[in-house]
N, C-alpha and C positions, 0 to 999 in steps of 0.2 A: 507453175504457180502453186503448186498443191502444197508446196510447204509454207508458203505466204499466209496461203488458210489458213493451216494448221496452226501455226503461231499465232494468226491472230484469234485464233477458235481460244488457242490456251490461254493468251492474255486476258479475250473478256471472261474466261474461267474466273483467272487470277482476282481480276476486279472485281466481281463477285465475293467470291471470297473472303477478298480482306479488303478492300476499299466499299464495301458496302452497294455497289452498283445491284439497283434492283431488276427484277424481271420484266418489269413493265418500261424502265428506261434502256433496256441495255441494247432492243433492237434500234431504240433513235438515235443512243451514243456511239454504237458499229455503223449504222448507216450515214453519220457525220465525220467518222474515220474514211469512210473507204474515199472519198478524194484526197485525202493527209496524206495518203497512199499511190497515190496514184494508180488506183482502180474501180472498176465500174461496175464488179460484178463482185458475188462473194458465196461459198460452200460453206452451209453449216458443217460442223462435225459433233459428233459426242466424246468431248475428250475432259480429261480431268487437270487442273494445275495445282501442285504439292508445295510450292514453293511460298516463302513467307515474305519474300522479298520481292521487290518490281527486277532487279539487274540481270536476273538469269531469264525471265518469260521475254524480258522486254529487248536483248539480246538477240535472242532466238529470232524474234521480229527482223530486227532491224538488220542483222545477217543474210537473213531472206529475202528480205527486198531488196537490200543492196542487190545478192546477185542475181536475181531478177532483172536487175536494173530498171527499178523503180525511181530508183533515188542514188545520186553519187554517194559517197563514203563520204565527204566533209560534211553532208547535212544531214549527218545521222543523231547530234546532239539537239537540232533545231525539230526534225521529226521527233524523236523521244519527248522533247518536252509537251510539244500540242498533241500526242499519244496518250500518255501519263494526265495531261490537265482536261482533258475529256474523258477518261475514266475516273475521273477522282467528283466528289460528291463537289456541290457549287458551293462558293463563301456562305451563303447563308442560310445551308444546310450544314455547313459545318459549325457555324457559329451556334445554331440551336441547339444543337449535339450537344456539342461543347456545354454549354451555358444547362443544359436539362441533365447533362452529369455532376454540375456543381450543385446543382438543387438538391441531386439526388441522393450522391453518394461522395460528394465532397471534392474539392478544388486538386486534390492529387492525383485522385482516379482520372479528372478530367482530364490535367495536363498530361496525364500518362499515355490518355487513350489521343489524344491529339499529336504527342509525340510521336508514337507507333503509326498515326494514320499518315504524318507528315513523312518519315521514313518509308513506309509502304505503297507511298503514292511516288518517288522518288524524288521529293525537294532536297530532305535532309540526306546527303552523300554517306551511309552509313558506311558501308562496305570502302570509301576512298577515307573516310575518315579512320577507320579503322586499321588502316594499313599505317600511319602515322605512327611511328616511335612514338613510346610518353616512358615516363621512368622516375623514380625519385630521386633525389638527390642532395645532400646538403639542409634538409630541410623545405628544398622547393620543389615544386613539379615542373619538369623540362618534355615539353614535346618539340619534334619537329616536325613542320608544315608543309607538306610536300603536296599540298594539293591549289597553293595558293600563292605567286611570285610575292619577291619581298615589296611593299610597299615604301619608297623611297620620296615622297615627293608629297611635303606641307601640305604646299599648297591646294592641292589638292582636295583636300577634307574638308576646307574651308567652304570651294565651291560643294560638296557633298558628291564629289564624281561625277559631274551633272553630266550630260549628253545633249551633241545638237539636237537643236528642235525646240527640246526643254519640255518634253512631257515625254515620263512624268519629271518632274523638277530635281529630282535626285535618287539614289541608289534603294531608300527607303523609305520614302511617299507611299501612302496607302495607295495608290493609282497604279503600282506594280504588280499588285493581287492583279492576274492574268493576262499581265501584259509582254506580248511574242516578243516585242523588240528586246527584250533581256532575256529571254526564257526561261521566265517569270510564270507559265499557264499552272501550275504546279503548288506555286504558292498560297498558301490557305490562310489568314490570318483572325484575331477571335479579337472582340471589344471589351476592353475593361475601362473603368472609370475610377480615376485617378485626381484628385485634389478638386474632382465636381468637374475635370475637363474629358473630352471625350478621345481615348488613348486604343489601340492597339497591341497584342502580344503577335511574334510570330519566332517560329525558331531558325537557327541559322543554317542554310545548307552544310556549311563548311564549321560546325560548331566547334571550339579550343574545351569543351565540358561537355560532359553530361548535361542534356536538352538545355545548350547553350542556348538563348534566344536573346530579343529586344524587345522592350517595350515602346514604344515610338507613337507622339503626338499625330491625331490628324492632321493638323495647322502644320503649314510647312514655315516652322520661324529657326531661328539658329538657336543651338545650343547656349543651355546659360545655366549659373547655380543661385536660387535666388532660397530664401526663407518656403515657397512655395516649392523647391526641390526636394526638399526635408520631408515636407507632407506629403506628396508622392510617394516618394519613395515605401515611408511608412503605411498606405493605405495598400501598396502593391502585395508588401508582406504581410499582411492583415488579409488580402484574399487570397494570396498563395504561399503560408508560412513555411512549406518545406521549401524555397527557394530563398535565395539571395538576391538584392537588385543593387547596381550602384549608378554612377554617373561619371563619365569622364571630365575630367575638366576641360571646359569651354575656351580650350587656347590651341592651334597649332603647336605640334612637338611636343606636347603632351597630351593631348585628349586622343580621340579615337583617329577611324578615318571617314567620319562625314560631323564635321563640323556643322552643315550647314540646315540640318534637321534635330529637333529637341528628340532625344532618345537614351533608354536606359538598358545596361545589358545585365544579364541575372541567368541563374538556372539553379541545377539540381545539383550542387555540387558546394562541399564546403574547402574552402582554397586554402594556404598556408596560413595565411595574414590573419582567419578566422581563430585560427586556432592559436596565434603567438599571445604569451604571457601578459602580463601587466610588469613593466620596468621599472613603475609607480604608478601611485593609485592616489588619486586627490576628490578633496569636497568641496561644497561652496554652505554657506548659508543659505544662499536666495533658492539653492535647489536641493534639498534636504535629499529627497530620493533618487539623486543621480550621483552615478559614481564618474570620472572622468580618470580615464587610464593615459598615460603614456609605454605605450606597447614596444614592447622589445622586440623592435624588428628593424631589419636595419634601413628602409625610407621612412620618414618624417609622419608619424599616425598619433591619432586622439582618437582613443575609442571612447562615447558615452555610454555609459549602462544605465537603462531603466526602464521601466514598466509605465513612465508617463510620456505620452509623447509629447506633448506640450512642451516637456523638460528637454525632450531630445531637440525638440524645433529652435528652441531659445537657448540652445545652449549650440545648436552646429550653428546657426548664423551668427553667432556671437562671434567664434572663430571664423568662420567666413567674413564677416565685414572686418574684423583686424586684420588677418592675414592679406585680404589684400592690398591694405595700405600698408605694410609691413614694412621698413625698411631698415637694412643694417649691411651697408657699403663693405663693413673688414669682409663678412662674410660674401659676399658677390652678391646679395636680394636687395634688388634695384625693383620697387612696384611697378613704376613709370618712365619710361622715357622718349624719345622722338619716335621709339615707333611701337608705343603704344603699351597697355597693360601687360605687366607678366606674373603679377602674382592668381594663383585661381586656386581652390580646393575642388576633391575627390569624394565625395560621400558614399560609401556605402555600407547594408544595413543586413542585420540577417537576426531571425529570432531565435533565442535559445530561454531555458528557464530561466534566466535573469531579466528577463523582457526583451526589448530592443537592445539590438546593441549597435551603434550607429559609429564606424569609423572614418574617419575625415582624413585624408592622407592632404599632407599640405606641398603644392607643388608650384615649380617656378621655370617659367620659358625663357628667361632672361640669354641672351650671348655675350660675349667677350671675344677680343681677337684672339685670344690663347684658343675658345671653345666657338667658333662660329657657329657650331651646331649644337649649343646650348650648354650655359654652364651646368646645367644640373640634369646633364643629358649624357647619355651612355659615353665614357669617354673614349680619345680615338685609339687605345690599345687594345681596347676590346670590338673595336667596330666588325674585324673581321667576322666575330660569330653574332653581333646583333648593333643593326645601324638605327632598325628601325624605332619610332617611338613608343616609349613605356608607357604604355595607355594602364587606365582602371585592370585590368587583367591580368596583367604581370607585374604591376606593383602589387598584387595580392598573392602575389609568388608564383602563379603557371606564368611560365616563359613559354611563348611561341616564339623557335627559332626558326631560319632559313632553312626551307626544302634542299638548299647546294649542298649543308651541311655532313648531309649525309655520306654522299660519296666523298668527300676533300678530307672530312674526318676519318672515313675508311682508309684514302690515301695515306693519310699521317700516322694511324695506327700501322698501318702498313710499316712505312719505314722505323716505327719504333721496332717493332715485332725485328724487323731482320739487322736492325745494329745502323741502318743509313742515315746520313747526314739529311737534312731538310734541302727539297728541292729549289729550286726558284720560283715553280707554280705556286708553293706553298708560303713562301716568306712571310706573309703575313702572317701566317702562326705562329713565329719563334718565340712569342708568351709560352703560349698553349705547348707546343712540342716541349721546350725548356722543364716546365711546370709536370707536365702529362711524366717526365721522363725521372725525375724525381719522386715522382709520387709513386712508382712503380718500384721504388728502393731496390732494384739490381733486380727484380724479377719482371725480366718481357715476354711473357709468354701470350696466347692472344689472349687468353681469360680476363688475365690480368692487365694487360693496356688498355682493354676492352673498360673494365668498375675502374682505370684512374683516369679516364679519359670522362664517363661519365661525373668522376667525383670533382674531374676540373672543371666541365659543363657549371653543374653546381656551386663552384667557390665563383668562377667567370659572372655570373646571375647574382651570386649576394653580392658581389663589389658592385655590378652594376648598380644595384637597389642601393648601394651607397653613395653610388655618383648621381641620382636622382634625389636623396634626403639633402632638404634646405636645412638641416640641423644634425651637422656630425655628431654631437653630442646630446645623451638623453637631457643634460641636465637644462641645456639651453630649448629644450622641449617644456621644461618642468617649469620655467620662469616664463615662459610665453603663455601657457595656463595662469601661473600667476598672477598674469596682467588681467586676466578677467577674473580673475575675482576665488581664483579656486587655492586650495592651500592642502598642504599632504595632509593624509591621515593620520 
């Protein structure tokens, strides 16, 4: 058992350290471990932990008891988490932390030092996140997601992934802040207040960004974009301007995957769609100080610019109450039909010296027999590298691809590299191989199959972004502005 000790001597080292575990709690949070453990007894040591991270102290642990045989090998991720969520400081010691760093030294210091304590304490998966390819490409940013199966199924999001029982109600109910049924004890979450309702941040284990997180209502109601969305949003980036927040749209096969809780996702990171030009730039009378872009990019965006939010609120639900009665049949945007709404908008918002800049992505769930899985949805020559739905995310250009991709793309690079025809395991590539094998204009070396296989990644992601815009053309962007009232410059 002497090394059981020993690890666990260096873990509460560790928590100490960097989880803030004090002197006066740490002999009642070790003597609440040692049944987690299945032990009855315990040897101080004097030992020191150098590490910055929970994976290597906590490791060590969990290696030792297994062979001890404390605990089987399958319930080593179930002990980690009730390990980790008793060394880590309680919700509301964390929320005052938090909240006495924004008094103190401002809303970035805080999220920074909440970020590090959420990695530290092992919610946020640095070290698996980190192993995830990301790359540029084309314009966009392409990761793939090897820490998380593709997500294939609507319906799903709708219920919010809920589980028997139904407590708590779904995947992001505040009632999971330290709940073992998910291995959840880990999770720390901070209150902000948002449109005067009472709202939560927390960050994502498995972030696609830089302190990816959500913001997520108390109230367990379903997602919805209303004139009230606009003001959120904007109050969010009013108290943490180095971030961005947006919203998914409130529809299956295009919004996120838990339809079934109001929530925004945002972080520390500015995405492609931030940074795309103005394709045209239009005014109104009624809004003197707001500029209204049509963005060159290739899904469907209305950036606002201004420094009034008022302007920004009456101007995205202007376009949200059109858009979703929108109709125009040549093009396939049907609002309504037997089974139900399909037009919805995308808001999101990030501050730069022009004030707010609020873009609106206009999106539609509509099907067709041609597109059973939606006309304005990935179509099916490209399903092999991405089936799943184009949420707020990756219409902002980070594509999260399938974790398979990795090895099948290795495969096909493979047979570029040595001159092979495509196998049968691979058939679905024959875009991709075709494409990939031209772009390499007669040189396959692996360097080189390697940047045109990435650079097909990349061109595969802007078509997609194409087959999600309800307006092929900017110009039919520019006349749907027009209906409300705005005219070019």
């Amino acid at each position: 058992m002497e090394k059981v000790f020993e690890a666990l001597n260096e873990l509460i080292a560790y928590a100490k350290k960097n989880l803030e575990l004090s002197e006066k709690n740490a002999d009642y949070v070790l003597n609440g471990l040692l049944p987690v453990l299945g032990l009855d007894t315990f040897v101080p040591m004097d030992v020191t932990c150098g590490d910055e991270r929970p994976e290597a102290p906590l490791c060590r642990l969990l290696d030792a008891c297994v062979e001890a045989g404390l605990f089987a090998e399958e319930q080593r991720g179930y002990v980690a988490d009730q390990v980790m969520g008793a060394l880590s400081l309680l919700p509301q010691e964390v929320d005052d932390k938090f909240h006495a760093l924004v008094s103190s030294e401002g809303s970035k210091v805080a999220t920074e030092w909440f970020y590090d304590y959420s990695v530290k304490n092992d919610y946020v998966k640095k070290s698996v996140l980190d192993k995830n390819p990301r790359f540029e490409s084309e314009g966009l940013v392409i990761t793939i997601n090897k820490a998380k199966p593709e997500f294939r199924d609507p319906k799903k999001a709708v219920a919010g992934n809920s589980v028997k029982g139904g407590y708590p109600k779904c995947t992001i109910c505040h009632e999971n802040e330290g709940f073992a049924g998910r291995n959840k004890r880990t999770l720390r979450t901070v209150d902000v207040t948002l449109g005067g309702q009472k709202w939560f941040w927390q960050f994502s284990p498995y972030g696609y960004f830089y302190q990816h997180g959500i913001a997520v209502n108390y109230e367990h109601i379903p997602m919805h974009v209303d004139k009230g969305t606009f003001t959120r949003l904007m109050d969010f980036v009013d108290l943490f301007p180095h971030y961005f927040i947006g919203s998914n749209a409130p529809l299956e096969r295009i919004g996120g995957s838990v339809l079934a809780h109001d929530h925004y996702q945002g972080g520390g990171e500015i995405l492609p769609m931030h940074k795309a030009k103005a394709a045209y730039v239009l005014k109104s009378k009624k809004y003197p100080d707001a500029l209204l872009e049509v963005t060159d990019w290739a899904a469907t965006v209305l950036r606002i610019v201004s420094k009034n939010r008022n302007a920004i609120e009456e101007i995205g639900d202007a376009i949200r109450q059109k858009w979703v009665d929108y109709e125009d049949k040549a093009k396939g945007i049907v609002p309504y039909d037997e089974k139900g709404a399909h037009n919805a908008v995308s808001p999101t918002v990030v501050k730069t010296q022009r004030g707010y800049e609020m873009s609106v992505i206009l999106r539609s769930n509509v099907t067709s027999e041609e597109f059973p899985d939606g006309v304005f949805h990935v179509h099916p020559e490209f399903h092999v590298i991405k089936k799943e739905s184009i949420g707020l995310i990756e219409a902002q250009g980070l594509f999260i691809l399938p974790g398979r991709l990795e090895n099948e793309l290795g495969a096909l690079e493979g047979l570029i590299v040595r001159g092979e025809p495509l196998t049968a395991e691979l058939k679905d590539y024959a875009l991709v191989y075709d494409e990939v094998k031209a772009l390499c204009k007669g040189d396959f070396s692996e360097g080189n199959v390697r940047l045109a296989v990435r650079k097909e990644l990349g061109s595969v992601c802007n078509r997609i972004l194409d087959n999600i815009a309800v307006f092929k053309d900017k110009k039919d962007t520019v006349a749907f502005a027009r209906d409300l009232g705005f005219e070019s410059c």
